[in-house]
C-alpha positions as protocol buffer text, in pm:
chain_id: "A"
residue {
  index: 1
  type: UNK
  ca { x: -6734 y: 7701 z: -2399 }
}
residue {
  index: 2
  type: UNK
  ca { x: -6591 y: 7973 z: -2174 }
}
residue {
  index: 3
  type: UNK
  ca { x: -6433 y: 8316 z: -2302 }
}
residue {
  index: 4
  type: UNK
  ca { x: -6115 y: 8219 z: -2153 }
}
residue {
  index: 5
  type: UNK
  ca { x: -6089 y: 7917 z: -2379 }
}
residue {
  index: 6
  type: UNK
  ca { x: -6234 y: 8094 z: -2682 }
}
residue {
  index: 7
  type: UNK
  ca { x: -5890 y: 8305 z: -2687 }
}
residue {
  index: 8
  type: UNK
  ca { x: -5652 y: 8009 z: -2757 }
}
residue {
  index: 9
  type: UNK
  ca { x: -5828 y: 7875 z: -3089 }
}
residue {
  index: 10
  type: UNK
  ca { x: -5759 y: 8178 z: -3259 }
}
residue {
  index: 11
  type: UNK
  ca { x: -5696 y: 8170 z: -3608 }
}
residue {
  index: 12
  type: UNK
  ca { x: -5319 y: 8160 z: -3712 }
}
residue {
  index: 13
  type: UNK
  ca { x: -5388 y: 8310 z: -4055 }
}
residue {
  index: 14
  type: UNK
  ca { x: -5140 y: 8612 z: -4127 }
}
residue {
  index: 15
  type: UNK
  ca { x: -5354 y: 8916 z: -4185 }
}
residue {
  index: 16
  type: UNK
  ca { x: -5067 y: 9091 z: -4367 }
}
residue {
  index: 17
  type: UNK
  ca { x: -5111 y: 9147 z: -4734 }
}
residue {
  index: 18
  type: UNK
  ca { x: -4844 y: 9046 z: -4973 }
}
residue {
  index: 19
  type: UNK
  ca { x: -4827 y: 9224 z: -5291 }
}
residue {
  index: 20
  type: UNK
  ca { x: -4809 y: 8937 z: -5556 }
}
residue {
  index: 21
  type: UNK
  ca { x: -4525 y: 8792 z: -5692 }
}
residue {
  index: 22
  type: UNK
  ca { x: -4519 y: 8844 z: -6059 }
}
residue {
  index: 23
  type: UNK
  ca { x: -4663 y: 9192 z: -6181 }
}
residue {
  index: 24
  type: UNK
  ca { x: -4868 y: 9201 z: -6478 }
}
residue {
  index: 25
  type: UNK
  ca { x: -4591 y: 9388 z: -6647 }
}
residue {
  index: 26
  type: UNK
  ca { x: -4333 y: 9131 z: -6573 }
}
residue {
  index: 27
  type: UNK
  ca { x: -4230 y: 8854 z: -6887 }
}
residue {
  index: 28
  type: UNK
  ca { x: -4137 y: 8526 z: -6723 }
}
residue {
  index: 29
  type: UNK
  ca { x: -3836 y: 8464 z: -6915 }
}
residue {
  index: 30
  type: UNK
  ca { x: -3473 y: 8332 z: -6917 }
}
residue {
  index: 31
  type: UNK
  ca { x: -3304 y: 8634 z: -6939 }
}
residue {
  index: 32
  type: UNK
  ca { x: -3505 y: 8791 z: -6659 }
}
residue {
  index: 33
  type: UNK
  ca { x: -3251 y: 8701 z: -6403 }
}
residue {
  index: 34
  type: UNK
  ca { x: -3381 y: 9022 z: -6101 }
}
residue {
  index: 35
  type: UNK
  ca { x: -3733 y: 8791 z: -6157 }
}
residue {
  index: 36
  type: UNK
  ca { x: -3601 y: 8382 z: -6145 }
}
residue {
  index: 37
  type: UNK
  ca { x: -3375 y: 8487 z: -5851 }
}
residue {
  index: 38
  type: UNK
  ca { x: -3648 y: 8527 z: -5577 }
}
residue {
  index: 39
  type: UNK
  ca { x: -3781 y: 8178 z: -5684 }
}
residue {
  index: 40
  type: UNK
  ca { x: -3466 y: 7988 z: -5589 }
}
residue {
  index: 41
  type: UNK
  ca { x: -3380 y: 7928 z: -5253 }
}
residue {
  index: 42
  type: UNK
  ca { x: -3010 y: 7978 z: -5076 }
}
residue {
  index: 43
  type: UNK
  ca { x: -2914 y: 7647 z: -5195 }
}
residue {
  index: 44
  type: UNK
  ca { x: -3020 y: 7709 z: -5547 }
}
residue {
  index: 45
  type: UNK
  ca { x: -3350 y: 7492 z: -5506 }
}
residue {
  index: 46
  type: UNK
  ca { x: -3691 y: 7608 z: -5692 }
}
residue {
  index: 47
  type: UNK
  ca { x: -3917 y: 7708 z: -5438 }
}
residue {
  index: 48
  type: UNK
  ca { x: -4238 y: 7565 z: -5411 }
}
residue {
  index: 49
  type: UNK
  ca { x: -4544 y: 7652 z: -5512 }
}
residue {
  index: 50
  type: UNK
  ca { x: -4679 y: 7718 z: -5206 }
}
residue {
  index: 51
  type: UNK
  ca { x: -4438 y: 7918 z: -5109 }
}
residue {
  index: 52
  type: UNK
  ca { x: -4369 y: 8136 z: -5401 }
}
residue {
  index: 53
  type: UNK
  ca { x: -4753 y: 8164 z: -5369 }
}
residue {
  index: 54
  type: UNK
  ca { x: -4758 y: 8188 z: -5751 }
}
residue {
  index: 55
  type: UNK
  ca { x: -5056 y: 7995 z: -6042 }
}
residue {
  index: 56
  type: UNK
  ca { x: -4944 y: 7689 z: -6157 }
}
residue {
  index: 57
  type: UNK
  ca { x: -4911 y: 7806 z: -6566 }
}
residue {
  index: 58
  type: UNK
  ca { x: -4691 y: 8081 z: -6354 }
}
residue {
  index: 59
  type: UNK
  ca { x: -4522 y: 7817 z: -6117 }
}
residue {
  index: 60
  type: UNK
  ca { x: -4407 y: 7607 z: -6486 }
}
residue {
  index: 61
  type: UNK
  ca { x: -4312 y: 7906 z: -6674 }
}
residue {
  index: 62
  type: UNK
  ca { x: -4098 y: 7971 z: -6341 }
}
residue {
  index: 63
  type: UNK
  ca { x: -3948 y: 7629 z: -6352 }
}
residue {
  index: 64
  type: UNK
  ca { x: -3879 y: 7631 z: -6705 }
}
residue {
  index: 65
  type: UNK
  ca { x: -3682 y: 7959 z: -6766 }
}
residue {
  index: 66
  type: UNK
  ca { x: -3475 y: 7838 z: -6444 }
}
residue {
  index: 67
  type: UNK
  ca { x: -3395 y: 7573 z: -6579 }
}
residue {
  index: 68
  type: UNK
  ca { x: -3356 y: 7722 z: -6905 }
}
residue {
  index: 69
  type: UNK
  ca { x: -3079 y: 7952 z: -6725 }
}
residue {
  index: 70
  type: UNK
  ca { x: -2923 y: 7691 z: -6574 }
}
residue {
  index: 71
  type: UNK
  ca { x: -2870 y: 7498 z: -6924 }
}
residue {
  index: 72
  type: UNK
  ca { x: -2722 y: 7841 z: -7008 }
}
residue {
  index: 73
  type: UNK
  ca { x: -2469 y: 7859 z: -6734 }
}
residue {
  index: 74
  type: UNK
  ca { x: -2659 y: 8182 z: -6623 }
}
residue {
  index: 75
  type: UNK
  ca { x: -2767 y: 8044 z: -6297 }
}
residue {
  index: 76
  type: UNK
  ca { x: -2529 y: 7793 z: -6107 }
}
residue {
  index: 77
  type: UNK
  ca { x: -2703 y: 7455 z: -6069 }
}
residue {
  index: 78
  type: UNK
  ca { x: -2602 y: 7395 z: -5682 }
}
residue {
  index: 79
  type: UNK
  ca { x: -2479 y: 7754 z: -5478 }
}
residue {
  index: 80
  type: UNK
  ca { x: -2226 y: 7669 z: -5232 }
}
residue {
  index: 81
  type: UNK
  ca { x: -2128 y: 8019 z: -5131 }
}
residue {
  index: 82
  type: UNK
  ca { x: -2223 y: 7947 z: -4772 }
}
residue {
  index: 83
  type: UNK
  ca { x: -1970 y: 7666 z: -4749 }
}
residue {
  index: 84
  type: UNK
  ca { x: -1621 y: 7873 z: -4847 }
}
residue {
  index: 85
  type: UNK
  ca { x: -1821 y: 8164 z: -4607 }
}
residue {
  index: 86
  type: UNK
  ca { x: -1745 y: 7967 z: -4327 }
}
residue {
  index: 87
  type: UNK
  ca { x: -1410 y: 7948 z: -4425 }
}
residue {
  index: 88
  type: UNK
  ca { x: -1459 y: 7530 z: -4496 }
}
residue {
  index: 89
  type: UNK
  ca { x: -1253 y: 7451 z: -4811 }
}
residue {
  index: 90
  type: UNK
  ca { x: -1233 y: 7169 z: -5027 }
}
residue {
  index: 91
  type: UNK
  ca { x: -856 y: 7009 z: -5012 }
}
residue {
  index: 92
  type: UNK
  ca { x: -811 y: 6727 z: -5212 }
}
residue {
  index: 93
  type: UNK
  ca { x: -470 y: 6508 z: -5082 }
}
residue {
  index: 94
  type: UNK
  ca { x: -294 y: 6240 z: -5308 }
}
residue {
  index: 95
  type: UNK
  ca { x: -249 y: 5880 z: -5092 }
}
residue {
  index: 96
  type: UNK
  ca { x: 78 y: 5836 z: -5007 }
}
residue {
  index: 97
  type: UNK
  ca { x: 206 y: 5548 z: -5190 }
}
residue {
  index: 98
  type: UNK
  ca { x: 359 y: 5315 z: -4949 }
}
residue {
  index: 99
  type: UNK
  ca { x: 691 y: 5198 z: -5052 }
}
residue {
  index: 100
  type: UNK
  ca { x: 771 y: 4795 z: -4978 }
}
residue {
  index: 101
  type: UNK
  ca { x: 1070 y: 4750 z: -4785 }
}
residue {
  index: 102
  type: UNK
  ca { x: 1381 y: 4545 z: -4894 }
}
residue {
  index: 103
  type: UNK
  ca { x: 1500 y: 4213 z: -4809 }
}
């Protein structure tokens, strides 16, 4: 294999470093809201493991105070702020009743 070909199977591995999600300091916890909000998406979704990069023991604990928060009315189940952003609004219209004529 030529150099020229060598240069295209590169590795796409990020070399940046990410500092870890949860500090050592941090209690995973249902009051913690500044901590459960990065692990919920835009839509209000729990992010993967994967992504949040996080242990599984950490990944349940995550799950479980989110969804301890949510019981709680502390987080919103579904977040729908990017629908009335666009300025799309919910109208709900009554059926107009049609009246029979008269013979």
């Amino acid at each position: 294999m030529d150099k020229s070909k060598r240069i295209f199977l590169k590795s796409k591995r990020s070399f940046r470093r990410r500092l870890p999600p949860i500090q050592s300091g941090d209690r995973i916890d249902y009051k913690n809201m500044s901590l459960i909000s990065r692990f919920i998406s835009e839509q209000g979704k729990i992010l993967p493991r994967r992504v949040n990069r996080l242990a599984l023991k950490q990944q349940r604990l995550i799950t479980i105070a989110i969804k301890q928060a949510r019981i709680l009315s502390l987080l919103p189940f579904l977040n729908n702020e990017k629908q009335f952003e666009k300025g799309e609004s919910i109208t709900r219209t009554t059926p107009t009743v049609l009246k029979k004529k008269k013979k």
